[in-house]
Residue, then its C-alpha position, 0 to 999 in steps of 0.5 A: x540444587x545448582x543445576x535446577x536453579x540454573x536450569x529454571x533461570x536458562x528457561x526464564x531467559x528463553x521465556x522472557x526472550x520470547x515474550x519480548x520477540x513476541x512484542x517487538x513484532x507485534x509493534x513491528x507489524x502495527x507501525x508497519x500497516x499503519x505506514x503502508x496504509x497511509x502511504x497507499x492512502x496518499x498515493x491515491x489522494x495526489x493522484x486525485x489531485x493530479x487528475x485536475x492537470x492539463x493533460x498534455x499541458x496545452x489546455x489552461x487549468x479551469x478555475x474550479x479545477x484550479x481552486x480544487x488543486x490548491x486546496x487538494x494539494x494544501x490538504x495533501x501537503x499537510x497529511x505528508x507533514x503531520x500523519x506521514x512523517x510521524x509514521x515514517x519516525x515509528x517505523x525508523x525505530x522498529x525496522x531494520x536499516x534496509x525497511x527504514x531507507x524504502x520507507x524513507x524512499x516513500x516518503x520522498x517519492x509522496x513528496x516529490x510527485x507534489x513538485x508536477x502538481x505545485x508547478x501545474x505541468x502535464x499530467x503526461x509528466x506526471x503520472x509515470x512518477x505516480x507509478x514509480x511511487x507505487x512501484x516502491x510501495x510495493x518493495x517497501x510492501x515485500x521488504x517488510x514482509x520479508x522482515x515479519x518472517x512472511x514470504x517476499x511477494x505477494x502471488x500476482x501483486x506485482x503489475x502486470x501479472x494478474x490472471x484474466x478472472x482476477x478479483x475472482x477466484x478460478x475454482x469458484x462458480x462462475x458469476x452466471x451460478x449466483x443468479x437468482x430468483x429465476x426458475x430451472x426453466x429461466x437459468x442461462x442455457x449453453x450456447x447453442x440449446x435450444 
């Protein structure tokens, strides 16, 4: 009888032990999308805004352009404070020491490329920092996924890196098999038929 009480309350432990493994990778995975998500989201709404710089800084900013940067970079501004920031906290109390620097990391990196905008400097000083942002987000991307037990990299994600035929699939028909509405007589013929 003592053995099988101490056996059944082994098992509740374990169980209950997974159950709260379950749930707390579960909430690591939510707060860690919902940060990338807005992250990448980020970086691609200042980089809409940076676009409005001069591009080598000898051109005057227009004042449509101008009036564009100020409200882009009031609106940036805040998402950074009021959507970001709050994700960032959520993330600081799930992740590990190491995933909470690289996304505090990001964070500062979104706010610091708003430092070329603010004060209208080239857009050639600008985006090399855009790409060392993104450049981050992708090692914050494959720390996290390491931390929720998935493989370190994603195939082919890092720059530079990706096939000729990328988005498409190598060992799916070519894009010429999906036409339609053509007879067998009107389908592309190889080169040099007649």
């Amino acid at each position: 009888m003592l053995i099988s009480g101490s056996l059944a309350r082994r098992a509740d432990e374990r169980r209950l032990a997974a159950e709260d493994e379950r749930r707390w990778l579960t909430d690591r995975r939510a707060s860690y999308s919902s940060y990338l998500g807005l992250a990448e989201s980020m970086l691609k709404e200042i980089d809409s805004v940076a676009a409005f710089l001069s591009y080598d800084g000898e051109q005057p900013i227009a004042d449509d352009d101008e009036e564009l940067i100020v409200e882009g970079l009031a609106d940036y501004l805040m998402k950074w404070d009021e959507a970001l920031q709050p994700a960032l906290g959520e993330v600081e109390l799930l992740a590990t020491p190491g995933v909470a620097d690289l996304a505090g990391r990001v964070s500062g990196a979104l706010l610091e490329l708003t430092s070329y905008v603010e004060t209208r400097r080239a857009f050639t000083e600008y985006y090399p920092s855009w790409f060392q942002a993104q450049d981050l987000v992708e090692v914050l991307k494959n720390a996290m996924r390491v931390e929720l037990g998935v493989s370190a990299t994603l195939r082919d994600a890092t720059l530079g890196r990706r096939s000729a035929e990328w988005p498409w699939l190598p060992d799916r028909p070519p894009r010429e098999a999906y036409f339609q509405g053509h007879s067998r007589h009107d389908s592309p013929r190889p080169s040099g038929s007649p």
